[in-house]
C-alpha positions in Angstrom: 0.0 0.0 0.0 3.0 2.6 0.8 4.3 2.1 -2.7 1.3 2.8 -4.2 0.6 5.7 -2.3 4.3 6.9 -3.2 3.4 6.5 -6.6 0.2 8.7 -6.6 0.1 12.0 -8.0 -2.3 14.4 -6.2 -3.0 18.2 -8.2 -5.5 21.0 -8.2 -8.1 21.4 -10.9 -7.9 21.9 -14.0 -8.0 17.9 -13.9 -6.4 16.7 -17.2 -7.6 13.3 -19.0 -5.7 13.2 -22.2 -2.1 11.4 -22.7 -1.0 14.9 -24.6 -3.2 17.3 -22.7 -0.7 19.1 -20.6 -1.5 23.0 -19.5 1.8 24.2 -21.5 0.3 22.8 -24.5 -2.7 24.5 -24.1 -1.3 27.6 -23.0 0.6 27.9 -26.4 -2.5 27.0 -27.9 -3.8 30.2 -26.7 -0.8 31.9 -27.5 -1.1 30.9 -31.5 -4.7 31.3 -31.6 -4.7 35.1 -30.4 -1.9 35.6 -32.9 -4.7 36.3 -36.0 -6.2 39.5 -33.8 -2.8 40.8 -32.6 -1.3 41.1 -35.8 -4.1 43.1 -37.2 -4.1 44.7 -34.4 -0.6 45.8 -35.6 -2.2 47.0 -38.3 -5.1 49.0 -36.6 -3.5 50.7 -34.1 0.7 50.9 -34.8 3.4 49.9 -32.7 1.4 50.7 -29.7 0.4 47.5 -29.9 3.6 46.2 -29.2 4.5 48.8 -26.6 1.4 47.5 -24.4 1.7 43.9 -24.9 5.4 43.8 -23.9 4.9 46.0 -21.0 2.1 43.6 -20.1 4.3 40.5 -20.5 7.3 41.8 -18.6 5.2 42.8 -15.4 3.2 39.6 -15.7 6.3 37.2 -15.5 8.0 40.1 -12.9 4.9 39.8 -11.0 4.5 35.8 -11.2 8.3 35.3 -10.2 8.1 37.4 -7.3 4.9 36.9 -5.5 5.8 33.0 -6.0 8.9 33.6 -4.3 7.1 36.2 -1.4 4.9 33.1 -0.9 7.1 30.2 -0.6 6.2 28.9 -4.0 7.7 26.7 -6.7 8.2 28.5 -10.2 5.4 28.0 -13.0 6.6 30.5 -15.1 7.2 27.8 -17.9 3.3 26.9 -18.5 3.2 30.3 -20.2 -0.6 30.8 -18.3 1.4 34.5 -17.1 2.0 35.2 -20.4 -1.6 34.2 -21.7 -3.3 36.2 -18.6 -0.8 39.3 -20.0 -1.8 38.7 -23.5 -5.8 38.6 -22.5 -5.5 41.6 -20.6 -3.5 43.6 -22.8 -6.1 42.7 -25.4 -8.9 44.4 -23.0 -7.3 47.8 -23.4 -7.4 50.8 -25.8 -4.4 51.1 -28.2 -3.7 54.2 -26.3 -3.4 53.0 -22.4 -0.3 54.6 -20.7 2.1 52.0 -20.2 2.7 52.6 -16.2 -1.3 51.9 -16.5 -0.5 49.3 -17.9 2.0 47.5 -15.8 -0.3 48.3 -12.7 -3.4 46.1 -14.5 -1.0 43.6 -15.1 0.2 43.0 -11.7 -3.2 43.6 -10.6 -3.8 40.3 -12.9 -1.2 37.8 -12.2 -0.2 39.1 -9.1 -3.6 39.5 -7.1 -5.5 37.5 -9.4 -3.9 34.7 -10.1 -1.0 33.9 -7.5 -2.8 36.2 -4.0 -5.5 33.8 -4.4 -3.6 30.3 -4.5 -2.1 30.2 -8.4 -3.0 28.6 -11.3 -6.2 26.1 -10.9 -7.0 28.2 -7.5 -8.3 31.8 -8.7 -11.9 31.9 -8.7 -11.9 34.7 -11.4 -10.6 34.6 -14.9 -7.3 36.9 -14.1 -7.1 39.1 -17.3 -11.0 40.1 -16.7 -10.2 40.4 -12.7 -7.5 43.1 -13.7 -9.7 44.5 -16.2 -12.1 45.3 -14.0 -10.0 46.7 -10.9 -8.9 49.1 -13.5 -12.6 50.0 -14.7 -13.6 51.0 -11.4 -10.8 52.9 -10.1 -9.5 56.4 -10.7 -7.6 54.8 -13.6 -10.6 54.2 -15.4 -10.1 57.8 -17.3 -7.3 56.0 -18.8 -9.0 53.2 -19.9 -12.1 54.2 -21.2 -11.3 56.5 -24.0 -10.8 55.2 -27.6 -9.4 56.2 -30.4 -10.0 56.3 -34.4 -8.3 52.7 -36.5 -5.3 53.9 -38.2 -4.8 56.8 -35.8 -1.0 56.0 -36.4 -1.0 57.7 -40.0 -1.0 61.0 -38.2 1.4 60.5 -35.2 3.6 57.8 -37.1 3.4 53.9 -37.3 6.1 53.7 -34.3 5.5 56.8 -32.7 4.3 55.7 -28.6 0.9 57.9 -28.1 -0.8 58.0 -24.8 -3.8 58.9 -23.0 -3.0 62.2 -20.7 -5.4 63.9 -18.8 -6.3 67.4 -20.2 -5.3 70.2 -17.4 -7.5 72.1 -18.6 -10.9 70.4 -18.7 -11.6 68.3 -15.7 -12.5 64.4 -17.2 -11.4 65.3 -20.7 -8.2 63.6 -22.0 -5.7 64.4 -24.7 -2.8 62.2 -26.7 0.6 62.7 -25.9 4.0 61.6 -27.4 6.5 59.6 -24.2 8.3 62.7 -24.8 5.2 64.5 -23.6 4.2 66.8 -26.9 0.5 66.9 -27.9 -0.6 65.3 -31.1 -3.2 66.0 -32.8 -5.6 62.9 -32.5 -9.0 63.2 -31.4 -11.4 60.2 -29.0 -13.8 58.1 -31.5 -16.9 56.8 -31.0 -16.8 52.9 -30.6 -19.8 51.3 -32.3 -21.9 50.3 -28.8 -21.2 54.0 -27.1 -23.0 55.1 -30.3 -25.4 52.4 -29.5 -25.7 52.9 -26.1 -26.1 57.1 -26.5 -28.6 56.8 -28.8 -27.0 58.2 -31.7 -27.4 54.7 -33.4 -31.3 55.2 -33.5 -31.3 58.6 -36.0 -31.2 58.2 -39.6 -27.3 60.7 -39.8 -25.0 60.4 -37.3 -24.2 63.6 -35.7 -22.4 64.9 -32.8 -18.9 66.2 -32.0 -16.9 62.9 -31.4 -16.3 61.3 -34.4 -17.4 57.7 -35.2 -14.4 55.2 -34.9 -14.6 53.4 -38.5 -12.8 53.8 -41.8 -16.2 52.4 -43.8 -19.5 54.1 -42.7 -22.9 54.0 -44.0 -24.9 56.6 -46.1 -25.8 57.4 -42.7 -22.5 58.2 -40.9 -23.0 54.3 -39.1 -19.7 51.7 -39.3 -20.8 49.4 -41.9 -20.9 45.9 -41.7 -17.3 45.4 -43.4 -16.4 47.8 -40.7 -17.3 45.8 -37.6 -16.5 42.4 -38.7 -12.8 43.0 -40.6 -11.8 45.4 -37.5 -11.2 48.7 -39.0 -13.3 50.4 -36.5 -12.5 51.6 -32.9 -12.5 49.5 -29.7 -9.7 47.7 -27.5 -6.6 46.2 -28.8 -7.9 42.4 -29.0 -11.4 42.7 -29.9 -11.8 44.5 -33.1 -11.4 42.2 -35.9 -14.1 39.3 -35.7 -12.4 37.4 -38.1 -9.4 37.2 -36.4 -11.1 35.8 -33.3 -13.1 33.4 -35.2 -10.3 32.2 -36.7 -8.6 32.2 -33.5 -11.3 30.3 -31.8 -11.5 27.8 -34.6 -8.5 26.5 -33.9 -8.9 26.0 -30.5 -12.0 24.1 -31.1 -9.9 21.8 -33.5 -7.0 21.4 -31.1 -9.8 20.6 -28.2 -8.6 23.2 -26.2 -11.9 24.8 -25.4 -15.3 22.9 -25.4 -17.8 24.6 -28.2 -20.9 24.8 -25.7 -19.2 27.5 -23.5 -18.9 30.1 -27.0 -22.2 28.8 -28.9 -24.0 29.3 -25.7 -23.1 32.8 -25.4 -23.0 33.7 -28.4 -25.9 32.3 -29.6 -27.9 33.5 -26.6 -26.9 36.8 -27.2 -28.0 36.7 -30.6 -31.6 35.5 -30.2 -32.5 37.8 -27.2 -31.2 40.9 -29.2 -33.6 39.3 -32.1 -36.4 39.3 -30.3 -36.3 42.3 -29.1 -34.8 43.5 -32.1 -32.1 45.3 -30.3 -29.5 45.8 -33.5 -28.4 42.0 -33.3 -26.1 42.2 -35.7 -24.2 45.1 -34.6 -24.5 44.0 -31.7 -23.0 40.7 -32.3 -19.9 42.4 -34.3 -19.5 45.1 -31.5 -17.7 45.1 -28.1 -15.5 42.0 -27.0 -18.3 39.5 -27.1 -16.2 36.9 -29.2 -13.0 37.9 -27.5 -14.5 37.0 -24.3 -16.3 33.6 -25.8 -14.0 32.2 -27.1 -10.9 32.8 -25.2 -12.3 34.0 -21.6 -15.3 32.2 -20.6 -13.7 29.0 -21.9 -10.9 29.0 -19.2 -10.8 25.8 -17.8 -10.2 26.6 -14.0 -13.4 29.2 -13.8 -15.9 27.9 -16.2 -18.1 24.4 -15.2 -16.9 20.8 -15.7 -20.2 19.3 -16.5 -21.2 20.0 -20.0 -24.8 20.5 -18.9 -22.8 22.9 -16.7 -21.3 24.6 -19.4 -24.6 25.3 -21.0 -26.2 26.6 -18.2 -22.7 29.1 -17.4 -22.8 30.1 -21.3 -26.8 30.7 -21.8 -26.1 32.9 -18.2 -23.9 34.8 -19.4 -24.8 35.6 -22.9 -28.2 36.7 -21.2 -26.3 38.9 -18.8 -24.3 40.8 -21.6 -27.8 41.4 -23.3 -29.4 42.8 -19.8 -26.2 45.2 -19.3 -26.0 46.1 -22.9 -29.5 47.2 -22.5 -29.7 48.3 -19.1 -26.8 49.6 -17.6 -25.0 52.8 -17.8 -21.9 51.3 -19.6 -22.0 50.2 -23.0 -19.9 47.0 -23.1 -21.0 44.1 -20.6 -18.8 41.2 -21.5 -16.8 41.3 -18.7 -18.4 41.9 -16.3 -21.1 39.1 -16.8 -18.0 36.6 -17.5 -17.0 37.4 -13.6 -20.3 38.0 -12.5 -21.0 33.8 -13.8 -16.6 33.0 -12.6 -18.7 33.1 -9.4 -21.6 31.0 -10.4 -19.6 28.5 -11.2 -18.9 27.3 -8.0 -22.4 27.1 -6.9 -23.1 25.5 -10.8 -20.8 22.7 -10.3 -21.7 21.6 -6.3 -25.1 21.7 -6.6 -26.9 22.4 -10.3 -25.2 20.4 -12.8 -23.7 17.2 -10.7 -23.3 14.3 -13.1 -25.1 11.0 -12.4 -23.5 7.5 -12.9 -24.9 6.0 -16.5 -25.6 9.3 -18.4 -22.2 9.0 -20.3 -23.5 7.3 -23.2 -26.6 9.5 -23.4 -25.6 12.5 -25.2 -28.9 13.8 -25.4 -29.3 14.4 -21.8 -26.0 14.6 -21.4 -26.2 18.3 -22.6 -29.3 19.4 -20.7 -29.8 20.9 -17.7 -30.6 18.5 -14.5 -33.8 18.9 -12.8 -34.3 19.2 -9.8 -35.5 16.2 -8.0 -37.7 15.9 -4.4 -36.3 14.6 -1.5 -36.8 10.9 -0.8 -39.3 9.8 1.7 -37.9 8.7 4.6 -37.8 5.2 5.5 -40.7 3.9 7.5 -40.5 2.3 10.7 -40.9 -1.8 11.3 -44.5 -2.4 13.2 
C-alpha cells in the first residue's frame, strides 16, 4: 500500500484526461490562436500595440516570479498561463493606455488575481477580466475608457508611442501625448456600442462632435458591416477584428482546447434575445469583445463548469447577462463583467446544479441538458 501511495500524484483542478493534454500545451495554444487578432491589431493601431503587450508581459512574469517567491512557492513560469493572462488583458485595453497603466493592470492580474488567491487552478476569477475590471472601477478608469479612431497612427507615425493624458485644462477630458510629452493632434472616436448605447445609433445621420471610430461608414455616418467584422473600426486592442477571433477560436475548437458549448452558448444566446427584441443584433454581435470573451475567456478551464450541462447553463447565463447590461446599464460594453459576474456562479453551478449522475455518459442527449431538480426521498418507514 506505501508504494502505491508513493506512486500517486495528487494536483489541483484543472483535472487533465488526455495522454498529450498538458496546461503548456494549451497555453501555447492560446498563444497561437490570439496571434490572428494581434497582428491586425498591428495594423489597426501601430506599434502601440507592441509597446502594451510587452509591458504587459514583462510585469506579468515580474509579478509571477516574485509573488511566488514572497509566498514560498515553486516556479510555474514555464506553462506560459502568465503570459496568456498578459496577452488577455492587454487585449482588453485601448491602443492608447499609458504604459505605467499598464503595468499596474497587469500585476493587478497575475499578481492578485492569479498567485494572492492560490495560483494557477486556484483563482476563482478569470485573471485578465479580474484586472480589467479593478482598473474600470478605479480612478484609472479615465485611462482606460477613451478610444481612439483605427489607423490613428497615420497622423502620429506607425512607431510613434501615443498616450492617453489627462487634459489640465478640462476636468474628465483627455488628450494624446508623445512619451516625450508633446501633444498630437488625435481626437477620442466613437466605438460602435457608445454610439449604440447614447442613442445616436437610432437617427437616420449620425451627428455629434466625437467622431465615429470606422474607416467604412454607412450613407448614414453608421460603421458598416465590413467595418465591424474585418476590425477597422474603434474599440480595444484584442477585440476588433471578428475574423481574427473566429479564426482564432477555430483552432482551439480543432485542437480541443476549449469545449464549443461555452462560445455557442453565449453567443448564440446573445444573438436571439437581441432578435427578439430586435435590439440591432447584428451590430450587436460584431461590437464590443463579445467573441473575445467567448471564445478565449469564458472558456478557461479553471473558472468555467466541468459538466457539459454545466457549461450550457454558465454560457446561456452569461450571454443573457451581456444582453441585460447592454440594454440596461449605464456602460456600453458588458462582456466582462457578466464573464465574472458567472466565474462566481460556477462554484455554486458545479456543487449543486449540474452534478453528473453515474450512466448518463453514453446519453448525449441528456447529457447536454440541464438536471432537474429532484424531491427529497421519503424517509424510510419504521418496522411495526
Amino acid at each position: 500500500m506505501m508504494i502505491v501511495a508513493e506512486k500517486m500524484l495528487v494536483t489541483v483542478s484543472p483535472h487533465l484526461h488526455k495522454k498529450d493534454e498538458t496546461i503548456e500545451r494549451a497555453m501555447k495554444d492560446v498563444l497561437i490562436a490570439l496571434t490572428p487578432a494581434a497582428v491586425w491589431a498591428l495594423v489597426v493601431f501601430g506599434f502601440n500595440v507592441v509597446y502594451i503587450l510587452a509591458v504587459s508581459c514583462i510585469t506579468a512574469a515580474l509579478s509571477e516570479v516574485i509573488m511566488r517567491k514572497l509566498l514560498k512557492r515553486k516556479a510555474t513560469l514555464r506553462d506560459y498561463s502568465a503570459m496568456v493572462t498578459a496577452v488577455l488583458f492587454a487585449f482588453l485595453l485601448p491602443p492608447t493606455t499609458p504604459l505605467w497603466v499598464v503595468a499596474i493592470g497587469a500585476f493587478l492580474a497575475v499578481g492578485i488575481g492569479k498567485e494572492l488567491f492560490g495560483g494557477l487552478g486556484k483563482n476563482p476569477f478569470n485573471p485578465a477580466i479580474f484586472g480589467r475590471l479593478l482598473l474600470w472601477f478605479s480612478p484609472l478608469a479615465v485611462y482606460t475608457t477613451k478610444f481612439v479612431e483605427p489607423f490613428f497612427w497615420k497622423t502620429s507615425g506607425f512607431f510613434t508611442p501615443i498616450a492617453t493624458s489627462i487634459n489640465e485644462g478640462a476636468v474628465g477630458r483627455v488628450v494624446y501625448k508623445t512619451m516625450a510629452g508633446n501633444p498630437v493632434d488625435i481626437a477620442t472616436a466613437a466605438t460602435p456600442l457608445s454610439l449604440l448605447k447614447s442613442g445616436k445609433w437610432l437617427p437616420d445621420m449620425v451627428a455629434g462632435p466625437t467622431p465615429v471610430g470606422a474607416t467604412w461608414v454607412t450613407s448614414g455616418g453608421k460603421p458598416s458591416f465590413w467595418s465591424l467584422f474585418l476590425g477597422a473600426k474603434s474599440g480595444c486592442i484584442g477585440e476588433v477584428c471578428i475574423l481574427a477571433l473566429i479564426i482564432g477560436g477555430a483552432y482551439l475548437l480543432w485542437r480541443g482546447t476549449i469545449d464549443w458549448r461555452i462560445p455557442a452558448g453565449i453567443i448564440g444566446t446573445l444573438f436571439l434575445l437581441t432578435l427578439v427584441t430586435w435590439y440591432h443584433p447584428v451590430y450587436n454581435l460584431f461590437s464590443g469583445g463579445l467573441f473575445l470573451g467567448a471564445f478565449f475567456m469564458a472558456t478557461d478551464w479553471v473558472t468555467s463548469p466541468v459538466s457539459k450541462r454545466g457549461k450550457w447553463i454558465f454560457a446561456v447565463g452569461i450571454g443573457a447577462t451581456v444582453f441585460i447590461l447592454r440594454f440596461w446599464s449605464l456602460r456600453p460594453e458588458g462582456v466582462a463583467l457578466a464573464i465574472f459576474f458567472w466565474n462566481i456562479g460556477t462554484l455554486v453551478i458545479d456543487r449543486y446544479i449540474a452534478v453528473p449522475r453515474f450512466g448518463e455518459v453514453g446519453n448525449k442527449v441528456f447529457n447536454q441538458l440541464p438536471a432537474l431538480p429532484e424531491p427529497a426521498p421519503e424517509p424510510a418507514k419504521k418496522r411495526a
